[in-house]
C-alpha positions in Angstrom: 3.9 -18.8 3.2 3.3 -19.4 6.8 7.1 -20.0 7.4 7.8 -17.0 6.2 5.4 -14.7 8.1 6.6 -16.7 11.0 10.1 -15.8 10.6 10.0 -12.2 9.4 7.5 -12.0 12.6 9.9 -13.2 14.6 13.0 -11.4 13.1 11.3 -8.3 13.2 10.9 -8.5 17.2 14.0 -8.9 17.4 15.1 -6.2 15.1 12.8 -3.9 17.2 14.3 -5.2 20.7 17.8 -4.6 19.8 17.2 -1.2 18.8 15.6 -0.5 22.2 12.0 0.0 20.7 9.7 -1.6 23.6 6.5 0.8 23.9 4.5 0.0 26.4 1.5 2.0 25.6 2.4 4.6 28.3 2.5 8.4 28.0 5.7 10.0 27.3 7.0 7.2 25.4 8.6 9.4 22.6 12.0 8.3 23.1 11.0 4.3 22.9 10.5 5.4 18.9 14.3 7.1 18.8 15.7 4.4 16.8 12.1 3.2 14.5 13.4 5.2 11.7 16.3 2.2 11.4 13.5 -0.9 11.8 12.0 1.0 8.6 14.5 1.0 6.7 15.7 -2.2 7.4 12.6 -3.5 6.3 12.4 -1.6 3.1 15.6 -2.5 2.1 15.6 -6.1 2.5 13.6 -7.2 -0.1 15.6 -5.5 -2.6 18.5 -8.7 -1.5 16.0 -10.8 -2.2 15.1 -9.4 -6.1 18.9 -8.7 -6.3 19.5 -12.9 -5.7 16.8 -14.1 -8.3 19.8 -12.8 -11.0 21.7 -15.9 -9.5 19.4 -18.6 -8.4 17.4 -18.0 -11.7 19.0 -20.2 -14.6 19.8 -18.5 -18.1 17.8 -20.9 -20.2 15.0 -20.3 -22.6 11.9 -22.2 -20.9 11.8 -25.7 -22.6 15.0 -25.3 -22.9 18.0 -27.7 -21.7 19.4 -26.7 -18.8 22.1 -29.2 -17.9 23.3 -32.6 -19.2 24.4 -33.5 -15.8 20.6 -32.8 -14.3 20.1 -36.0 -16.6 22.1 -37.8 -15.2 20.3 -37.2 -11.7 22.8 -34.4 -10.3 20.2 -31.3 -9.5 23.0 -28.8 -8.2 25.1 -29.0 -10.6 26.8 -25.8 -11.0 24.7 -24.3 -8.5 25.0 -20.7 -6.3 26.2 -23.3 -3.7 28.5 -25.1 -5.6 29.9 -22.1 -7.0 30.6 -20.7 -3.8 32.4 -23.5 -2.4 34.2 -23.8 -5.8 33.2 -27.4 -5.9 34.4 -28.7 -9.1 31.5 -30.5 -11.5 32.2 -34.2 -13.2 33.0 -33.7 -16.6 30.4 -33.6 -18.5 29.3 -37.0 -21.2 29.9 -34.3 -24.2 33.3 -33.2 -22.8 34.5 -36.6 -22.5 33.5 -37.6 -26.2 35.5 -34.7 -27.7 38.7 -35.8 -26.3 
């Protein structure tokens, strides 16, 4: 939890530095808020990426369920976001091999 608020802190300075949004408490600052309207939506819109990736990172299994032979055998990322990105090829599997 901490890590996060740390880096969304952080991010979101920077967000609102790049768009020029410095106020410095000062009268007639209207025109350090020009580009806020951006920084909002930014920040509305982001977590929606984050629900939107839980369709991929969250396995299809029933819970109890089996999800892989090869986490069995000790190989956790098995056909993995990662691994499918990379198009990294998984060793056959011990059921694969029997059938042939």
């Amino acid at each position: 939890h901490n890590l996060g608020v740390a880096i969304s802190s952080a991010l979101g300075a920077w967000l609102l530095a790049s768009l020029s949004c410095n106020p410095r408490g000062a009268a007639m600052e209207t025109s350090e808020f020009q580009h806020l309207w951006i920084a909002s939506g930014v920040s509305s819109l982001l977590p929606l990426l984050g629900i939107s990736a839980l369709f991929s990172l969250v396995p299809d299994v029933r819970p109890g369920e089996e999800i892989s032979t090869q986490l069995q055998r000790g190989d956790g990322t098995a056909g993995s976001l990662w691994r499918r990105w990379r198009s990294e090829s998984c060793p056959p599997m011990e059921s694969d091999s029997e059938d042939a």
